[in-house]
N, C-alpha and C positions, 0 to 999 in steps of 0.2 A: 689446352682445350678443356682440361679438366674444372676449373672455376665455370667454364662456361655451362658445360652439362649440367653441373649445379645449380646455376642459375637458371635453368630451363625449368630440371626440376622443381624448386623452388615455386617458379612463375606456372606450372601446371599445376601444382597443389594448389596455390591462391585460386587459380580460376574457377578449379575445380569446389574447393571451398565457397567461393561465392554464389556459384550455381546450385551445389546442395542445401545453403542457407535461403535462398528465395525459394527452393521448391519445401522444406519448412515452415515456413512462412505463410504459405497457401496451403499447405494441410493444419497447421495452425487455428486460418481463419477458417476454414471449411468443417473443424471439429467445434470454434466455436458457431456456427452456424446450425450444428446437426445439434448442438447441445442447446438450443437457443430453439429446438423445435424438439426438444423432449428427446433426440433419438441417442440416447446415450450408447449404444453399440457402436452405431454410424459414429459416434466421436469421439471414441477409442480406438477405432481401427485407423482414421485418419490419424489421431494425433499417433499413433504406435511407426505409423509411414515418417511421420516427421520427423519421429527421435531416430530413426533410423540416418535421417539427413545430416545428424548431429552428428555421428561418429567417427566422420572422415573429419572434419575439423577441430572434435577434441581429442584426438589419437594420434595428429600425423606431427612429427617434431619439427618437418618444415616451417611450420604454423606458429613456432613457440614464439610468445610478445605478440603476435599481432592480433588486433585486435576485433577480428572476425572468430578468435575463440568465446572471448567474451559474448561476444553477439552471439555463438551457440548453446554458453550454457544461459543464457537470457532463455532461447528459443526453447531448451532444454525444459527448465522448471515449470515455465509454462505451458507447454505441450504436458507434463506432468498433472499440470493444476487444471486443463484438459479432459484428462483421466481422472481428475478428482481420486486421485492421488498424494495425498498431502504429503504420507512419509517420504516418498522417492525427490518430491517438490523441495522437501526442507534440506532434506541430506544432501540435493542438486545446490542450494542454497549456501550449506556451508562452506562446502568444498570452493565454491565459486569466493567468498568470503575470508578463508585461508588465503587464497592464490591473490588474489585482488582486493584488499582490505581497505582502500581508498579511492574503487569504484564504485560512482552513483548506482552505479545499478542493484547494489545489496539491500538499501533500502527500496527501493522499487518494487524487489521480488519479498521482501517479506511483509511488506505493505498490500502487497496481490494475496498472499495467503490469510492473511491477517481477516483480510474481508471477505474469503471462502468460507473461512472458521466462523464469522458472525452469522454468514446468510444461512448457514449451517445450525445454525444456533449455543455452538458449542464457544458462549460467552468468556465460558474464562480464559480459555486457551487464546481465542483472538487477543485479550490482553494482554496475555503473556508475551504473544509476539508483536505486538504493537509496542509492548516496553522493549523490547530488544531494538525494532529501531530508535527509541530515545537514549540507546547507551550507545548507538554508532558514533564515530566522530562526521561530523558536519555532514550530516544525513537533511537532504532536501524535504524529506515527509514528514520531520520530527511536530511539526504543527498540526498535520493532519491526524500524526499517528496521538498525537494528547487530546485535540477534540474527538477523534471516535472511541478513545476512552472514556473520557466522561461520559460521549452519548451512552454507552454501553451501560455505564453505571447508573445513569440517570434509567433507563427502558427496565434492570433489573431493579430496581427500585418501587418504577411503577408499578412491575408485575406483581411484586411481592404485596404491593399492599391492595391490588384486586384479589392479588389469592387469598387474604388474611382479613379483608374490609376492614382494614388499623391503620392508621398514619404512619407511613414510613418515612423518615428521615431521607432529604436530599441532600444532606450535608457531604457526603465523599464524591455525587459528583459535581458540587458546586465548586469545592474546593479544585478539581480536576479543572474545570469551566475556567476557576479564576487564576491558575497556571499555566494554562493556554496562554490566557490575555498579557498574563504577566511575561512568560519566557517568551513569548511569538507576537509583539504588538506592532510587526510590521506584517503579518500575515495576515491575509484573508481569513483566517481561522477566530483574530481577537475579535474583530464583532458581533461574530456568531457565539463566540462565548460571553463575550460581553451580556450579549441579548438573552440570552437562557438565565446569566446572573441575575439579572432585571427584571426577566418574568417572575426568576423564583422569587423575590423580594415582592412585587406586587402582589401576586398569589398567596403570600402570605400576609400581606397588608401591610408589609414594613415600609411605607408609602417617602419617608422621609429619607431611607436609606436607597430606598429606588431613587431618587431624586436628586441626590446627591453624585450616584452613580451615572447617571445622565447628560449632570452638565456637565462631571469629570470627560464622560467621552465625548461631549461635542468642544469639550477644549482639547481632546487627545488627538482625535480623527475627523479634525474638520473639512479634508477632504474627501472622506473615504465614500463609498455607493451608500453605505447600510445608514447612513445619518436620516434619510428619509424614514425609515423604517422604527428609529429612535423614536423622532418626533411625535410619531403616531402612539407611543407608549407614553412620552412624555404629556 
């Protein structure tokens, strides 16, 4: 009888775990909701309910391998990034990163932080953790996380040279733009670098060098959306 018990047990922790992670999941949405209407109290107290929901499934040994832990520290960092909480969100991040080094979700969650830290303003640190996803192995964001680097570099550029009214050099994030296109030319991301390339060359009137960049991409991505958009440059 004794296998059996255990398997009872087993099969109530699962259940139990499934049911604490959908009620997570609606304190979750309900903190981003209250946070999405200013009440940042209201969506600390929710998200504080959900991490609560988190700790029967990443404490109970029943649970070890399956992968409804994963799905709590998922639920975990973000109920943190919630709280606008960044340190507890990272350190949530690592541990999850230790344990599961070749789960999608690493990049995911430092790609969520990544864009807290921008909207935050706090520039340099998004790139710092935008580079951490470009050293994961076969990390699904890595396209993303290279074009909002460059963007990042290109916007602190602008700034600089409204604050200074002096030409500032676009050069680091062109070069940022043309490593997109280059490492990620089957992602949605190369056009969009592409096209920034292209503005900056007409912007600067290098008319001949824009040009040349143009027909390359309509021989590169002759099927792609952004070729309409080409056109109207060319």
């Amino acid at each position: 009888d004794l296998p059996q018990i255990k398997q009872n047990v087993v099969q109530d922790s699962f259940v139990r775990s499934k049911k604490d992670l959908v009620e997570a999941e609606a304190y979750l949405e309900l903190a981003r909701i209250f946070n999405s209407m200013g009440l940042r109290d209201g969506a600390s107290a929710k998200a504080e309910s959900g991490l609560d929901r988190t700790d029967f499934t990443l404490t109970t040994g029943d649970l070890d391998g399956s992968p409804l832990r994963q799905q709590a520290f998922r639920l975990k960092w973000e109920l943190y990034l919630a709280q606008d909480d960044l340190p507890k969100a990272m350190a949530t991040c690592k541990i999850f990163h230790k344990l599961y080094p070749d789960s999608p979700l690493v990049d995911q969650a430092l790609m969520g932080i990544a864009r807290v830290l921008a909207t935050r303003g706090e520039m340099e640190e998004a790139v710092a953790v935008y580079t951490q996803v470009l050293h994961l192995e076969n990390a699904l964001s890595q396209p993303e996380a290279q074009f909002r680097i460059a963007e990042i570099l290109e916007a602190q550029a602008t700034q600089l040279a409204e604050e200074t009214d002096e030409p500032v050099s676009m050069e680091s994030a062109i070069r940022a733009y043309k490593e997109c296109a280059k490492r990620y030319p089957e992602s949605p991301y190369a056009g969009r670098s592409l096209g920034k390339v292209i503005d900056y060359h007409i912007e600067a009137k290098e008319y001949v060098i824009a040009d040349d960049l143009l027909g390359q991409v309509f021989l590169d991505y002759q099927d792609e959306t952004f070729l309409d958009a080409m056109l109207l440059k060319w």
